[in-house]
N, C-alpha and C positions, 0 to 999 in steps of 0.2 A: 773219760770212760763212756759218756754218753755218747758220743760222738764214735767211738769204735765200734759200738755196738750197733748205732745206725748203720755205721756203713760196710758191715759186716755182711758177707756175701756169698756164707752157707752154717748150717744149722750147727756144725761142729767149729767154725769160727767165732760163731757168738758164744757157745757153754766153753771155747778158752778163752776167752777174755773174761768172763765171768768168774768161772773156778779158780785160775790159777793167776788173778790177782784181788784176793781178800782184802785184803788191807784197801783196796783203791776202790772198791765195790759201796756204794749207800743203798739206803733201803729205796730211793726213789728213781735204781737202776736193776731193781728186780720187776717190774713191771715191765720196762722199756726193752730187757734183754724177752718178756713171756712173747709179748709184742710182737717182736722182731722174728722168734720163731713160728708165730702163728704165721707169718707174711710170706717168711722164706718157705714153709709146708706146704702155702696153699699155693707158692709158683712155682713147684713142681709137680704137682697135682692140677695143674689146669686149671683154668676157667668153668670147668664142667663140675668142679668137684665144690658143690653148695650145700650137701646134706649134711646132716651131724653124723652119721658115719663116717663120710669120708673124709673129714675134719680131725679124726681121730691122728694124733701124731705116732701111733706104731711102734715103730723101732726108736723113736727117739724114746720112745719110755724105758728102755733096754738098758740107754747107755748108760753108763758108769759118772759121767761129767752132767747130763741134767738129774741121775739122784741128788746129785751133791748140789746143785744148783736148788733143788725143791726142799732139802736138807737146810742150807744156809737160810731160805725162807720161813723154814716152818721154826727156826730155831731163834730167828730174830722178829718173827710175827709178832708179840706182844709188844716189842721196842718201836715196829712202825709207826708213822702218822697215819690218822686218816686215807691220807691222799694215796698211800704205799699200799692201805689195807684195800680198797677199795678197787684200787686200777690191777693190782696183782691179781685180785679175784676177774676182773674184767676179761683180763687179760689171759688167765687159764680158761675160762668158758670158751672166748674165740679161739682158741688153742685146741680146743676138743678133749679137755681131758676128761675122765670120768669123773661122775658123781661122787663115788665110794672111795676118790684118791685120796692118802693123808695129808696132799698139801690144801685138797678143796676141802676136804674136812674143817681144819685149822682157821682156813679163812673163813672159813663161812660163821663160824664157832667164835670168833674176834668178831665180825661185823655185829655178828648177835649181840655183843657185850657193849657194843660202840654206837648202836643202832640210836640211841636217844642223841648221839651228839653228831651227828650226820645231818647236812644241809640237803635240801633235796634235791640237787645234784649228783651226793653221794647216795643218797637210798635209791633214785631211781637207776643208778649204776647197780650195784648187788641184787636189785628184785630183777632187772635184764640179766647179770650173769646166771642165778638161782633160777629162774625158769628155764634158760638153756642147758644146764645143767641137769637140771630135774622135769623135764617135758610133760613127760608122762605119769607123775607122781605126784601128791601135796608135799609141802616141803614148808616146815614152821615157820622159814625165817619170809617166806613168797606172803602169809598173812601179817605177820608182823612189820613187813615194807608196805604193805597193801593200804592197814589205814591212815600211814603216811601220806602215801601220793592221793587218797581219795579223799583227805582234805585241803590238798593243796594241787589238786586237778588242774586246775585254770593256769598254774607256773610251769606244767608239763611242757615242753618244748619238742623233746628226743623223737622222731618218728617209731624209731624202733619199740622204745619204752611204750607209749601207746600201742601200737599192735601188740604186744606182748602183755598190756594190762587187756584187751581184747580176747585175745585166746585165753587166758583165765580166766574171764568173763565165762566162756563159753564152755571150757569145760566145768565151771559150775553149775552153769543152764543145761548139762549135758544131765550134772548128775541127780538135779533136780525135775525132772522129767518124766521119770517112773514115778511121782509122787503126785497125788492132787494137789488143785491150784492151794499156793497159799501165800501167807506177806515175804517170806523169803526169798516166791517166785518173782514176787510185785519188786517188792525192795533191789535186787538182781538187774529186775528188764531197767527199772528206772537209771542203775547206775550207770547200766547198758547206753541208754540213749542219753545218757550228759555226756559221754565219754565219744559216742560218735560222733555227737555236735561237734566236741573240742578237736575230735583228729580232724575233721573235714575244716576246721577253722585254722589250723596247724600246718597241716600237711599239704606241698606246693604239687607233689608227684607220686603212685602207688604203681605197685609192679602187680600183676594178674592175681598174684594168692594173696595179695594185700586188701585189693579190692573185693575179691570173692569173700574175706572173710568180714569184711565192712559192711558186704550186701546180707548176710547169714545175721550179723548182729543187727542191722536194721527189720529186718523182716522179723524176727524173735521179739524186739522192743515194740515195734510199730503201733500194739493195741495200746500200749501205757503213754504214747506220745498226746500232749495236744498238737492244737492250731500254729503257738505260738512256735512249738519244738519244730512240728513241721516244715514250717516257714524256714527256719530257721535253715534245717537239712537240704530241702529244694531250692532255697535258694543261693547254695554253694555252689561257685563256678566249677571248683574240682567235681562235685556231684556229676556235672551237666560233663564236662570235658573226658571223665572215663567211660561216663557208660555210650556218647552215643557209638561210637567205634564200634566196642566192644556189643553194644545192641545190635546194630547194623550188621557184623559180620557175622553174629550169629545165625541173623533170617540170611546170608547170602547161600543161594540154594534151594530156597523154599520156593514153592511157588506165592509166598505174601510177601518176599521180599519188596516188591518192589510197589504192591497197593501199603504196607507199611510206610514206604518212602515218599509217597504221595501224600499222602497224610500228614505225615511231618511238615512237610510241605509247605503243605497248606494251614495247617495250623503257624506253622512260622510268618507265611505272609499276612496271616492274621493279626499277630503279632507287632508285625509293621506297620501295619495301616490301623488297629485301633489303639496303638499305644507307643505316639510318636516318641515318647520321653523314655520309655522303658530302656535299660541298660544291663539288663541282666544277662542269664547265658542265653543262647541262640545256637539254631541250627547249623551247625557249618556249612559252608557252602557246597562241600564235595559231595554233600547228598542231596541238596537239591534236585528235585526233578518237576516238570509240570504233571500238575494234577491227573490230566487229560488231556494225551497227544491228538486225539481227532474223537469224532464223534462214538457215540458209544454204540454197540452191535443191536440194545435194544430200539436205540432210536431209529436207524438205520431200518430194521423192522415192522416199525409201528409206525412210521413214519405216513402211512397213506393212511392208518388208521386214528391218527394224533390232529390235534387242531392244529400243529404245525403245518402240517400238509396243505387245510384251508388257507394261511395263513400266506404259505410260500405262493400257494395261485394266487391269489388277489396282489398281491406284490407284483408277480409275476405280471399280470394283466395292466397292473395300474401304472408302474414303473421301470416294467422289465427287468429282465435275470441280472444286469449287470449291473444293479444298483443295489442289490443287496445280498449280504452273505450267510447261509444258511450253519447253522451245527459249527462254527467259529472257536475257537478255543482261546480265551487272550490270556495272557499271564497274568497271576502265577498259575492260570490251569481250569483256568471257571471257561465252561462251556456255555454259547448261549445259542439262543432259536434262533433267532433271528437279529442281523447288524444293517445296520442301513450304510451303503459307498458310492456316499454320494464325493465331491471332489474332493480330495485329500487337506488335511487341515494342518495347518504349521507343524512341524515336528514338536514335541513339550521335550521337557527336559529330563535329562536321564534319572532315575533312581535302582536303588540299590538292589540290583535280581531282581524286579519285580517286572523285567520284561525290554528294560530301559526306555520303552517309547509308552509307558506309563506315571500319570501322574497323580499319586495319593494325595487328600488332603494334610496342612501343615497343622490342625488342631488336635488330631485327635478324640475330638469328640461326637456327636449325634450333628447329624448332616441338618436337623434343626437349631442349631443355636449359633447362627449367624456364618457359618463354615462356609465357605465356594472353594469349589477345584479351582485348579493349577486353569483349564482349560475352558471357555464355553461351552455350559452344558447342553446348548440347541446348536451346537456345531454338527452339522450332516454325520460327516463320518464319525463321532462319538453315540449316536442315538441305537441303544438296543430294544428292541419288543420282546418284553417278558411274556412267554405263553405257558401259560400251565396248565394242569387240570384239576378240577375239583379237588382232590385229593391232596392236593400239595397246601387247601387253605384250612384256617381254622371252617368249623361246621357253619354253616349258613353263613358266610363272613368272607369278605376281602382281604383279611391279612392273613400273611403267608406266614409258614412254619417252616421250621428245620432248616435243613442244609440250601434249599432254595431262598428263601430268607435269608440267611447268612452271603449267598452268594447275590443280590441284587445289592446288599444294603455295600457292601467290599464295593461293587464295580462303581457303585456313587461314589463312595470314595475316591474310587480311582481317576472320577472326572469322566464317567460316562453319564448319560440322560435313560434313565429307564423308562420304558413308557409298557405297563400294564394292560394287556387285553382282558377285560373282564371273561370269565370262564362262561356268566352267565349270556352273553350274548354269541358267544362261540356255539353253546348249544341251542343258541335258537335256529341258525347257520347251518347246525348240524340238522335239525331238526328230532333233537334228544333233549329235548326241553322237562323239567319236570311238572308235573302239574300243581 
């Protein structure tokens, strides 16, 4: 019978096989036959037909041969196993029937009575049907499966069953909202953020309203998170692999799309070069971009106003224009003032986007604790002149701050020689000396 039923190939072929042979019918082929019309409904309805409307079976509710099939169930409900009570309920929810049916009554009215002796396989099966069922509504038996699975969280496996303890999540958070804060709200966020942790630790792949509601439930939890939780969340590869897409294609269009992109960028080459062991997520390659295709509009500018200016005549005069290259941009995107070309140095060896004719150090760590590049750091054409201006150091001090900082200390890395022009002898040059 099982087998007739599978390969039954319209919705009035399977309730005769069903009806009109009783005697060859068991309890654990009323499921298989709910099953089978949930499948055959939804491939004449299309692929487009995902809502709980349109899931609604219709005119099968009409016919004469599934009363009698919902009839036979409700009249041998109490004789089922487990397994029959369970996957029957399963199996009317994906079917679309209504709430108020008397066969979803029935079952739902058995699993209550049976619910102590259900493995949680079977309760997280009936709190899935019982919220599809009841979307919009509390429904007794959705808290009575509840502190089931919220003591045995960690065995949850189902994707579905998580997003669906999710949205009940959230319509609690929903309804606790008009109320001042209080430990119901607390107790709520915190079950909130165990339960993300475990889906992101679960779940290999999320479809858009999957994600949307994963981002809604972290953002609500977020204040009750620590460190440890944190980590925990950011450092999920599915975290990293939905959003940046879905980030990225959001700014396409903006005008920060693409200093967004840059950024990433550049934090990611960051990445690479101070933390050669790191194996976590990373930037895909499709967004890569340099930092900094050419010089910037201010510089270009200020350029006669800038100690670059003095910097490039004295070069000019000492060494001539074709020994060195001004406003240069090297991968992954750090602009510099000044490169010295003098005759070309062995090619180094390729790595990973970071320009391929660049070579990071292999430690990892502070360019003082015994580190050398890949390359000669007094090699001609590796030596850059760092020019800056007052502004870019700390106050009365030689060392640099910010993003200028970050960008000399990367291109040692990379196996370039910085060489420093003090600001204060620039102004003497200048004759902007201070007293």
């Amino acid at each position: 019978m099982k087998r007739l039923i599978e390969r039954s190939r319209s919705v009035g072929e399977v309730l005769r096989w069903v009806t009109q042979n009783p005697g060859k019918v068991s309890a654990s082929h009323y499921p298989i036959a709910l099953h089978k019309l949930g499948q055959l409904l939804q491939q004449q309805q299309g692929p487009a037909a995902l809502g709980a409307e349109s899931r609604r079976p219709g005119a099968v509710l009409e016919q004469p041969e599934f009363h009698a099939l919902c009839q036979a169930i409700i009249s041998g409900c109490p004789k089922f196993d487990n397994f029959s009570i369970v996957n029957c309920l399963y199996a009317a929810a994906a079917l679309g029937l209504p709430g108020e049916s008397p066969l979803v009554r029935v079952l739902e009215e058995e699993s209550r009575s049976r619910l102590g002796r259900f493995n949680q396989k079977d309760v997280s099966m009936v709190f899935s049907s019982v919220m599809r069922l009841h979307p919009s509504s509390p429904h007794p038996l959705v808290e009575s499966c509840l502190s089931s699975l919220e003591r045995h969280l960690e065995k949850e496996r189902h994707p579905q069953t998580l997003f669906l303890l999710l949205s009940y999540y959230r319509l609690r958070a929903q309804a606790l909202q008009g109320h001042p804060a209080s430990d119901q709200q607390l107790i709520n966020n915190r079950k909130i953020l165990r339960l993300v942790r475990h889906t992101l630790g679960q779940v290999s792949a999320m479809r858009e309203h999957e994600l949307a509601l994963l981002d809604e439930m972290l953002a609500l939890c977020a204040q009750e998170a620590n460190n440890k939780a944190l980590e925990a969340i950011f450092s999920s590869q599915l975290f990293y692999e939905n959003r940046q897409e879905r980030f990225i294609r959001s700014m396409a269009g903006s005008p920060y799309a693409l200093i967004v992109r840059r950024y990433l960028s550049l934090l990611d080459a960051a990445v690479e070069l101070e933390f050669r062991d790191y194996s976590g997520p990373r930037l895909d390659p499709r967004y890569r971009v340099l930092m900094f295709e050419h010089a910037l509009t201010a510089d270009e500018a200020n350029r006669k106003y800038s100690y670059k200016g003095l910097v490039a005549e004295a070069l000019r005069q000492l060494v001539g224009e074709e020994c060195y290259r001004q406003d240069e941009v090297l991968p992954p995107g750090y602009c510099t003032e000044v490169r010295s070309r003098a005759a070309p140095c062995a090619p180094p060896r390729a790595v990973p986007w970071l320009g391929g004719s660049l070579c990071p150090l292999r430690s990892g760590g502070a360019l003082g604790r015994g580190a050398r590049p890949l390359l000669p750091l007094l090699c001609p054409c590796r030596v850059v002149l760092s020019v800056n201006d007052k502004w870019h150091y700390c106050q009365n001090s030689d060392i640099l701050v910010g993003s200028r900082a970050m960008r000399d200390r990367h291109l040692r890395l990379l196996g370039y020689c910085l060489v420093q022009l003090p600001y204060t002898e620039l102004e003497k040059v200048s004759g902007i000396e201070e007293a």
